[in-house]
N, C-alpha and C positions, 0 to 999 in steps of 0.2 A: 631504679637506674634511669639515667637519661644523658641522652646525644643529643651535642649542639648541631641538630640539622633542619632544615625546612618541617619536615614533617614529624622526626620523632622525637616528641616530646616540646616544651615550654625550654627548658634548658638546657637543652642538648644537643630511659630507656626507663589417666583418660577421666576427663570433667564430665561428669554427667548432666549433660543439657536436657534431656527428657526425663520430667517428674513425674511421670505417671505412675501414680501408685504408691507417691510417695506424700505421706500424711506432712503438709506444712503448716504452720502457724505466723503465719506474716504480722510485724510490729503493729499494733493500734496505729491507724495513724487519722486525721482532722481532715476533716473534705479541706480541700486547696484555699477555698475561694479568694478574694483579689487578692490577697496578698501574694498570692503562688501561682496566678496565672500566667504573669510572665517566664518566669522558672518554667515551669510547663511548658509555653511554647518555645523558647529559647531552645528547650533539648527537642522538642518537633523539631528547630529547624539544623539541628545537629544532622538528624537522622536524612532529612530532605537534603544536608550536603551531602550523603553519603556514608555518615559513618551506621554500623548496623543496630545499633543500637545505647540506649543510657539506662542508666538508675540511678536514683540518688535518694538524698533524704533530708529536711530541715530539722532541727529541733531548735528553739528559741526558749527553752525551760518552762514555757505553758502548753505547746502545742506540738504535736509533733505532724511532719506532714513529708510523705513519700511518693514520688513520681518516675515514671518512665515510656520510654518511646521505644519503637523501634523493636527491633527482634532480639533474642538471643540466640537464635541457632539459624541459617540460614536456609540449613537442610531444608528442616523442619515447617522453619516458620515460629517455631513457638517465642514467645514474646520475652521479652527481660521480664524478670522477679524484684519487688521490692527488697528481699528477700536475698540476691546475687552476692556471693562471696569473687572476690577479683585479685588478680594480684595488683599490688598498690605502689609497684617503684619505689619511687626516689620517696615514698614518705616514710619509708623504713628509717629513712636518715633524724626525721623527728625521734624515735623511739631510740636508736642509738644514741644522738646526743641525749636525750634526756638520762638515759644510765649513765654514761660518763658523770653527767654533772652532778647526779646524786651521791656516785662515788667521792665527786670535790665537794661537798656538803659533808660525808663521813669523812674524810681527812684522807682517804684513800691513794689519790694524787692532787692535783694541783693545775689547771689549765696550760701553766704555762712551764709545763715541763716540757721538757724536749722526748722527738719521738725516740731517738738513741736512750732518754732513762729508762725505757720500757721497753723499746726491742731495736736492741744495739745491733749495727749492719745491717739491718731490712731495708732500708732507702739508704740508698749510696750508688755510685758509679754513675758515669756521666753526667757532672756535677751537681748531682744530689746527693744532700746531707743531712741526715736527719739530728744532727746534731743544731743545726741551726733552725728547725723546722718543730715548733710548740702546738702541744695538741691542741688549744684554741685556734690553730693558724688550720688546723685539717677540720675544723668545727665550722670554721666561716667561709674557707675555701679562699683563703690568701697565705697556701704552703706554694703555691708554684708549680706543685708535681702535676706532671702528666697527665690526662684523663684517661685512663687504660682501652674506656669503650672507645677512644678516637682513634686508636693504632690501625693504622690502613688493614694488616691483615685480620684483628679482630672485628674490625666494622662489616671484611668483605664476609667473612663464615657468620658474623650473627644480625646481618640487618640486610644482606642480600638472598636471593634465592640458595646461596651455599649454608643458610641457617638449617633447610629442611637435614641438610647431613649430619649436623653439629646441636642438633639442638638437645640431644641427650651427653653432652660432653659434661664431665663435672673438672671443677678448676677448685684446688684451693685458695685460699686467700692469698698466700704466697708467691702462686705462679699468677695472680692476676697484679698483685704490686711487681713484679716481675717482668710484665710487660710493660711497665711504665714504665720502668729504673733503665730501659734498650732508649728511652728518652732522654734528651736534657730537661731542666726544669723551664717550664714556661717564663718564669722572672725568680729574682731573689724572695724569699719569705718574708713576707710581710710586706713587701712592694707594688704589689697588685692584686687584683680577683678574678678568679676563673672557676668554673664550675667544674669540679673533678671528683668521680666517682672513687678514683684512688685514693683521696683524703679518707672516705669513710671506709673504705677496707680496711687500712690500714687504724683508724678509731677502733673497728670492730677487734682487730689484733690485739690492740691496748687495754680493751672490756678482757681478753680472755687471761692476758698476762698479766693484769691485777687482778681479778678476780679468781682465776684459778679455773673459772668457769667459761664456757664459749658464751658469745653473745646474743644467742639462740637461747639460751638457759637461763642469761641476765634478764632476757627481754621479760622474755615468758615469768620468773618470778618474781620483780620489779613491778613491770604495767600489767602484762595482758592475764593475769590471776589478783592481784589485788583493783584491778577495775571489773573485771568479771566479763572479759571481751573474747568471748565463746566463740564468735565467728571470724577472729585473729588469730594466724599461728606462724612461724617461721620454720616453714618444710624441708630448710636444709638441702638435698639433691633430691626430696621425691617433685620427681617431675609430673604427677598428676592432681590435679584440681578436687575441692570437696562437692558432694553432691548438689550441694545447692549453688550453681554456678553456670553460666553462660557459656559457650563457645567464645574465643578470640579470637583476632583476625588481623593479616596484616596484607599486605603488598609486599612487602620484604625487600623495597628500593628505597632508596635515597633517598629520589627524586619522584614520587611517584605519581602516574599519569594515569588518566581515566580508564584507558584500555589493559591498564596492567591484571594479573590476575587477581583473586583475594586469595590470601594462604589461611587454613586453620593452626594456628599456631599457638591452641591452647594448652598444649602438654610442650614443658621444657625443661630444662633443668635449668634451676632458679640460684647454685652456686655461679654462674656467671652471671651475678651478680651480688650475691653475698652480703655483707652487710651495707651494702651502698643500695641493695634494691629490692631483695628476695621475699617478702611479707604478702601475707595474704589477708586480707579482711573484708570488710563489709560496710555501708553508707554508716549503719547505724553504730560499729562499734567506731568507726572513725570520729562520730559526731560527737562520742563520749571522751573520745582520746584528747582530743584536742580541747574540748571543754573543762576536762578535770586537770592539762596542761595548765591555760591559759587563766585558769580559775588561784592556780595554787597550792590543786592537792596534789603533785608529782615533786614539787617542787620546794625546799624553799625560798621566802623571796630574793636572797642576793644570787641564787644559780637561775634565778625566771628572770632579773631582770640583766643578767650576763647573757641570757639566752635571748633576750630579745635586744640587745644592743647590735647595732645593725652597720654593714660596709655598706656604703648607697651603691643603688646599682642603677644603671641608666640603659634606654631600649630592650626592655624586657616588662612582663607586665608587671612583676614585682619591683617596688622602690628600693627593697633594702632586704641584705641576706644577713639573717644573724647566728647563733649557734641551733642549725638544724633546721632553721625556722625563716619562713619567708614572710616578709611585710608586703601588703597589698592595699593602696591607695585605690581607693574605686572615684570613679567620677562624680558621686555625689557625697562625695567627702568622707563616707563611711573607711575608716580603717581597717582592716580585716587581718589574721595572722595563721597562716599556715603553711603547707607544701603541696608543690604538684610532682604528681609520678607516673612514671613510663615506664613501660617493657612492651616486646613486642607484645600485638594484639589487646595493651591497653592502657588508658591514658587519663587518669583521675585527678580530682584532686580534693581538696579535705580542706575548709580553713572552721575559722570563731574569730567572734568580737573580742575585743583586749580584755574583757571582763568574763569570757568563756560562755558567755551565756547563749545566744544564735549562731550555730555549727551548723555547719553545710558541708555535706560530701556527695561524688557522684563519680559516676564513672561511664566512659563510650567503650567497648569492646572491640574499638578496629583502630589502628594507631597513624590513619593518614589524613584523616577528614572534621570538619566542623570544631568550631569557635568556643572553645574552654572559656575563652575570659566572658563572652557573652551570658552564657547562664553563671560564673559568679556575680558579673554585675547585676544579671536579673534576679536575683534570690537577694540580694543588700540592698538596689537601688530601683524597685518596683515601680517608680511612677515615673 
């Protein structure tokens, strides 16, 4: 999930932090050296703005190489794990379009069906129409509809201090396209682009109305068992984190200011956000997702290259948003293709080369502080 605000998120949204006692086996991973020095201090200097901490992870298909700064628990003190399972936001929305589109590879649907062929009356009222509104149009996010996380009274209970009340509330998917439809549509379909979480609730409704199955079930049979990403799963409403995982942290303002408090805000219930945000994973199953994407084995070629046919986008750090999938110009001309993701208390992101081969994922555990685009340009553009 993610809100278009200063601080949470690029586009916008009980964990046990002490391992003691508990037998780990952290990935192989290749001492750093210069290629990953800057990687390295990029996330030092995350942690010197403030946020509590990173982990992340490269693999380039020769070498694999893992780093982190900072803490994972503040109590404590104890340090991030190469090893950190996170929740991963908005890249839940990768893993959602990808099953749609393989559905459009089996003949299942069709892109350019409309949302009314699949759940007739869900978008409507105050001049929204799903009748006019094609699931490619909620895949690229030029349906118009409402962002649900931007509804003043959703923003004041889950991104200000009224979170700590709300933050075991579950929402189905229903009532959260619900709060958008009390909206008008931002523009007509297909007339502009805006980044809304509603589009991908409303995808994940269409995974379960074709398939018979929730989107939870599709994910999990589809990617995260035929790739073998053991430290991915879609929790649905439990609101507690797996063991191998960090503390999260937020401020839980808007706007937030040095002196504000930090909140631990690592148990919540992760149906408010649903198939737009709710996934839990890890640097390393991320480094595989996106590589066996970008590679060819999720897909075939005519839904990869639908998937990465792109609306341009401009002052943002991605060039272009395609189905699911964000295009990334780095400054030394390296392309890169992935997503960034939010929730409170964390703020990751996960891309690969158009060839799938060098993946980078990583994640800061506090959602107000330090420069995401910094450490991907330092992990692509080293010198």
């Amino acid at each position: 999930m993610a809100v278009r605000t200063a601080r949470i998120g690029w586009v916008g949204l009980a964990a046990a932090a002490a391992l003691t006692g508990v037998c780990i086996t952290p990935p192989a991973v290749a001492d750093g050296g210069p290629a990953h020095t800057r990687t390295q201090q990029a996330m030092d200097a995350a942690v010197r703005d403030g946020v509590p901490g990173v982990t992340g992870q490269a693999d380039d298909g020769y070498s694999v190489w893992a780093g982190t700064a900072g803490v994972g628990n503040l109590t404590t003190g104890q340090p991030r794990s190469v090893a950190d399972r996170y929740r991963i936001g908005s890249e839940t929305k990768t893993f959602v379009a990808t099953v749609l589109l393989q559905m459009e590879a089996e003949g299942k649907l069709d892109l350019d069906d409309t949302v009314d062929r699949w759940l007739p009356g869900v978008v409507q009222g105050n001049g929204n129409d799903g009748s006019r509104i094609t699931v490619r149009q909620l895949l690229d996010h030029t349906s118009g509809l409402f962002d649900y996380v931007t509804d003043p009274a959703f923003l004041k209970e889950h991104f200000t201090g009224e979170f700590l009340k709300h933050r075991y509330d579950t929402y189905t998917p229903g009532q959260l396209v619900g709060i958008a439809m009390r909206h008008a549509p931002l523009f007509a379909p297909g007339a502009g682009w805006n980044y809304s979480n509603t589009d991908y609730v409303v995808a994940g409704m269409i995974i379960e109305k074709v398939s018979g199955h929730s989107y939870e079930d599709e994910i999990e049979r589809r990617i995260i068992g035929p790739l073998g990403l053991y430290a991915t799963s879609v929790p649905r409403t439990d609101s507690s984190m797996p063991v191998l995982s960090s503390r999260a942290y937020s401020k839980l303002s808007l706007q937030p200011q040095p002196t504000d408090p930090v909140h631990d805000v690592t148990e919540l219930n992760p149906s408010e956000a649903g198939s737009a945000g709710a996934m839990i994973s890890d640097s390393a199953d991320l480094d595989r997702f996106f590589s066996a994407l970008l590679a060819g084995r999720l897909l075939p070629a005519a839904q990869l290259k639908e998937m990465k046919t792109t609306v341009p986008i401009s002052g943002a750090p991605f060039s272009g948003y395609g189905l699911g999938l964000m295009k990334f110009d780095l400054s030394c001309g390296t392309t890169v293709w992935g997503h960034a993701g939010d929730i409170q208390g964390s703020s990751s992101d996960a891309v690969t080369t158009a060839d799938g081969r060098h993946s980078f994922a990583f994640d800061f555990n506090g959602d107000w502080a330090g420069n995401r685009w910094a450490v991907v340009e330092a992990e692509y553009c080293p010198k």
